[in-house]
C-alpha positions as CSV (number, residue, x, y, z in Angstrom):
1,X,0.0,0.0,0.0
2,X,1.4,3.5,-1.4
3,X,-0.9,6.4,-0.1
4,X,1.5,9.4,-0.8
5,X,0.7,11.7,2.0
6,X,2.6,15.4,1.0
7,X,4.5,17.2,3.9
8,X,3.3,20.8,4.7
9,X,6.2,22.5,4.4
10,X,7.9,21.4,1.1
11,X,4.8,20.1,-0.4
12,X,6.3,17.2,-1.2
13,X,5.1,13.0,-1.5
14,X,6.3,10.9,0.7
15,X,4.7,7.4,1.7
16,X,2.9,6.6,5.3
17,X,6.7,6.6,7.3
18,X,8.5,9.5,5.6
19,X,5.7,12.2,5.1
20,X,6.6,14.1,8.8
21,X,9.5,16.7,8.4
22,X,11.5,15.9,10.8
23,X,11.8,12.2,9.3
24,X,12.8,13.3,6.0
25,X,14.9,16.4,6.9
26,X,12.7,18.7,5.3
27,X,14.6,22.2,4.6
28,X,11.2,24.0,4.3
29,X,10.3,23.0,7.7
30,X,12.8,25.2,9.5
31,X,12.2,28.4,7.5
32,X,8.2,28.2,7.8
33,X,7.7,27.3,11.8
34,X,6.2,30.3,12.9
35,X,5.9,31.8,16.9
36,X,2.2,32.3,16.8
37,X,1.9,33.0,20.7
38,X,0.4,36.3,21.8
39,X,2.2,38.7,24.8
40,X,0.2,40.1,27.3
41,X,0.7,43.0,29.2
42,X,2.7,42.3,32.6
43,X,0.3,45.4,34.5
44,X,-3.1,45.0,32.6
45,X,-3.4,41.1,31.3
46,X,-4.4,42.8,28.0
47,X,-2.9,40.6,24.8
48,X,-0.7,43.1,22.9
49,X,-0.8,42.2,18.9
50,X,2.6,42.1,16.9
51,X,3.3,41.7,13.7
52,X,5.4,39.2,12.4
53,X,8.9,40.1,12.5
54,X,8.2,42.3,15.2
55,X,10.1,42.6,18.7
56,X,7.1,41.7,21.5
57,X,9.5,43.5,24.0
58,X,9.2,46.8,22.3
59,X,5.3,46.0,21.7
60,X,4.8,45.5,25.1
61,X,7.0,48.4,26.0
62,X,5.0,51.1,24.0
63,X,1.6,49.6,25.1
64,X,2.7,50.6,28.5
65,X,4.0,53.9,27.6
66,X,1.1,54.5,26.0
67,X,-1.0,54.4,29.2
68,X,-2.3,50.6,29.1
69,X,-5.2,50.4,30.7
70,X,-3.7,48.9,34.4
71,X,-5.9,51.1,36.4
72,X,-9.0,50.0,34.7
73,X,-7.9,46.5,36.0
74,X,-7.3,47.1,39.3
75,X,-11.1,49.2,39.6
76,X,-13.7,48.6,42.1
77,X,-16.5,46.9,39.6
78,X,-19.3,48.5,38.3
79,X,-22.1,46.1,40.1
80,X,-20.5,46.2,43.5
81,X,-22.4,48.2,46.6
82,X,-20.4,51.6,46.9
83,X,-20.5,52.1,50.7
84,X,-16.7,51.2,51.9
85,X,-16.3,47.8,53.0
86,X,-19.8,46.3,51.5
87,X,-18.8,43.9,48.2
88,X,-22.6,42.9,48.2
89,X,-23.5,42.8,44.0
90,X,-25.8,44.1,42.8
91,X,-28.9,42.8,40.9
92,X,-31.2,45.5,40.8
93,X,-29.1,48.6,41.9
94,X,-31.0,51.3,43.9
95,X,-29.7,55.3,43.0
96,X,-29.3,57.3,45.8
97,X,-31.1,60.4,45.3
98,X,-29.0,62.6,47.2
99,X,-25.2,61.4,45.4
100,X,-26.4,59.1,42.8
101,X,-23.9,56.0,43.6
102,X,-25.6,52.3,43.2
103,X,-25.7,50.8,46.6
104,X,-27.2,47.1,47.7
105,X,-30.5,47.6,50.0
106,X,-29.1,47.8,53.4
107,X,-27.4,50.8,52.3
108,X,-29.9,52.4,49.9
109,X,-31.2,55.5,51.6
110,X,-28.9,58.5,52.3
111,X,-28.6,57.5,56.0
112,X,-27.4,54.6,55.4
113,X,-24.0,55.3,53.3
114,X,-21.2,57.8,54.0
115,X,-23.5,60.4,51.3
């Protein structure tokens, strides 16, 4: 049985035991392997694109520069009580009428939050 399978490098046929590049030394094989990984910012966690030939280093380094987004990571969340040391979320948040910050119902009313 001769299936030619063709490697995907060099395009080549080879039969069932030869067809991988490393078995038959396939030239093509080193020039086309390819770093496809994506950096992420060290401060924010976001992914920083770059191009192909590229240096991530300097990427990463102008994201930064450029004000990444780190203090948008470290933020209270939006559907979190606002009264200081209350992390109860929030499914229906209740405006107070005096300030207008989302608090959880134990601390809804004026009185009840540092306003």
């Amino acid at each position: 049985d001769y299936l030619p399978r063709k490697c995907q490098h060099c395009a080549q046929a080879f039969c069932e035991e030869h067809w991988r590049p490393e078995v038959h030394g396939c030239p093509a094989a080193q020039q086309t392997s390819v770093d496809v990984r994506v950096p992420a910012c060290p401060l924010c966690g976001q992914p920083v694109s770059v191009a192909r030939g590229e240096d991530p280093n300097l990427k990463v380094d102008l994201h930064i520069r450029r004000g990444c987004a780190k203090s948008a990571a470290r933020a209270a969340p939006a559907n979190v009580c606002k009264e200081r040391g209350c992390q109860a979320k929030l499914l229906m948040p209740m405006r107070c009428s005096d300030c207008q910050g989302s608090f959880c119902v134990k601390h809804r009313h004026p009185g009840d939050h540092q306003c």
